[in-house]
C-alpha positions in Angstrom: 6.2 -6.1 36.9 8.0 -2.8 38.0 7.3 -1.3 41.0 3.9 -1.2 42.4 2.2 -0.8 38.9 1.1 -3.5 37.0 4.1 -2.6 34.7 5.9 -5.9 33.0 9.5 -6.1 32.9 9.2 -6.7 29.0 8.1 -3.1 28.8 10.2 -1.0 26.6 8.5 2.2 28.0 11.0 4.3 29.5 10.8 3.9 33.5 10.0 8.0 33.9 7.1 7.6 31.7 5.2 4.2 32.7 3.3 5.8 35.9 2.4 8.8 33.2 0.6 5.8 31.0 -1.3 3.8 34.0 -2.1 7.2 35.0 -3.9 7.2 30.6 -5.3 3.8 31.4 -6.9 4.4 35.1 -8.4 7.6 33.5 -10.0 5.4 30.6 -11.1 2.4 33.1 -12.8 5.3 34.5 -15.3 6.0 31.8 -16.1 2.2 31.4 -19.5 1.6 30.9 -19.6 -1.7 32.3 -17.5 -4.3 34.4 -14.9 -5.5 32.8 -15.6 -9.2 32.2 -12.6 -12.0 32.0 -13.6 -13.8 29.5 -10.7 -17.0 29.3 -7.5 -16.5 31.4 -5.2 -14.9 28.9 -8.5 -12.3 27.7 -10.2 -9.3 29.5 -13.1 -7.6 27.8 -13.3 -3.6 28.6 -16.5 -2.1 27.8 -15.9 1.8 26.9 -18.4 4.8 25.9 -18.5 5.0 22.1 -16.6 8.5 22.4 -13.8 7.1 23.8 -12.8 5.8 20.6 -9.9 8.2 19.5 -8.6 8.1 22.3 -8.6 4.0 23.1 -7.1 4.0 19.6 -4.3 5.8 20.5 -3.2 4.9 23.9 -3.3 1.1 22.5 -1.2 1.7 19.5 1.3 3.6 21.6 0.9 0.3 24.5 1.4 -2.3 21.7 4.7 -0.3 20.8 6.1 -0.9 24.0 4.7 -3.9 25.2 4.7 -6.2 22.1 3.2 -8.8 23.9 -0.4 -7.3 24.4 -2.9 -7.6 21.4 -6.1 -5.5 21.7 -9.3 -5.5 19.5 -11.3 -2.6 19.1 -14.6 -2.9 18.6 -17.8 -0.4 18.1 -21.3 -2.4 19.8 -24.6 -0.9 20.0 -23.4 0.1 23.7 -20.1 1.8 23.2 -17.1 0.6 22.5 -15.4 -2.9 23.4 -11.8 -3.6 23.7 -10.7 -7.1 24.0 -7.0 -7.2 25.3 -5.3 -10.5 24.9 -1.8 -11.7 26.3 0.1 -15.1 26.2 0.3 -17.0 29.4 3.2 -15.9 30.3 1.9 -12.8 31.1 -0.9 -13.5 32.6 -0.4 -12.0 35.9 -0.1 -8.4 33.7 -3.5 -9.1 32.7 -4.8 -10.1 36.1 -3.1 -6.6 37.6 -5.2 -4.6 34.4 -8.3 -6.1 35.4 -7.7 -5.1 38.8 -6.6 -2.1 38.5 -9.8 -1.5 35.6 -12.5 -2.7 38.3 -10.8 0.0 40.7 -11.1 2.7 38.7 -14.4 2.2 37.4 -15.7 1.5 41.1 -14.0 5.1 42.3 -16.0 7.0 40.0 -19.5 4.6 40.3 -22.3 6.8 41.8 
């Protein structure tokens, strides 16, 4: 990881922009309608509201661009909408830093 983000080194994103795009995700883990729940150790499930869905669309498809190694499924529930991000073990500690830094955000804006 770069810096004091949960940024991997593998990320292609230039350095100037990566604080721009934790900046997008904190802002989405924000509207999460639920904890996030670690379901295995490479897998965290984010729980969104169902409007979110443009806009989870396209901040993953512009993450998956630069960081290859991330795989996330998007997925409408009766509740919203569920994103299931998935990274190989290697990277685990990204995906421990994401589910960190989604619980934090969601508990800053919790009533």
């Amino acid at each position: 990881m770069t810096g004091e983000t949960w940024v991997p080194t593998a990320c292609t994103l230039p350095t100037a922009e990566q604080p721009l795009r934790v900046a997008e995700f904190d802002v989405l883990f924000a509207t999460a309608v639920r904890p996030a729940e670690r379901t295995g150790p490479t897998t965290l499930l984010v729980h969104l509201p169902a409007d979110a869905v443009s806009t989870i669309r396209d901040l993953v498809a512009r993450e998956t661009a630069c960081c290859s190694f991330f795989s996330f499924d998007v997925r409408a529930t009766h509740s919203g909408t569920d994103v299931l991000v998935r990274v190989p073990e290697q990277h685990v500690a990204v995906l421990d830093a994401l589910s960190e830094r989604a619980e934090s955000a969601r508990a800053n804006t919790a009533p």
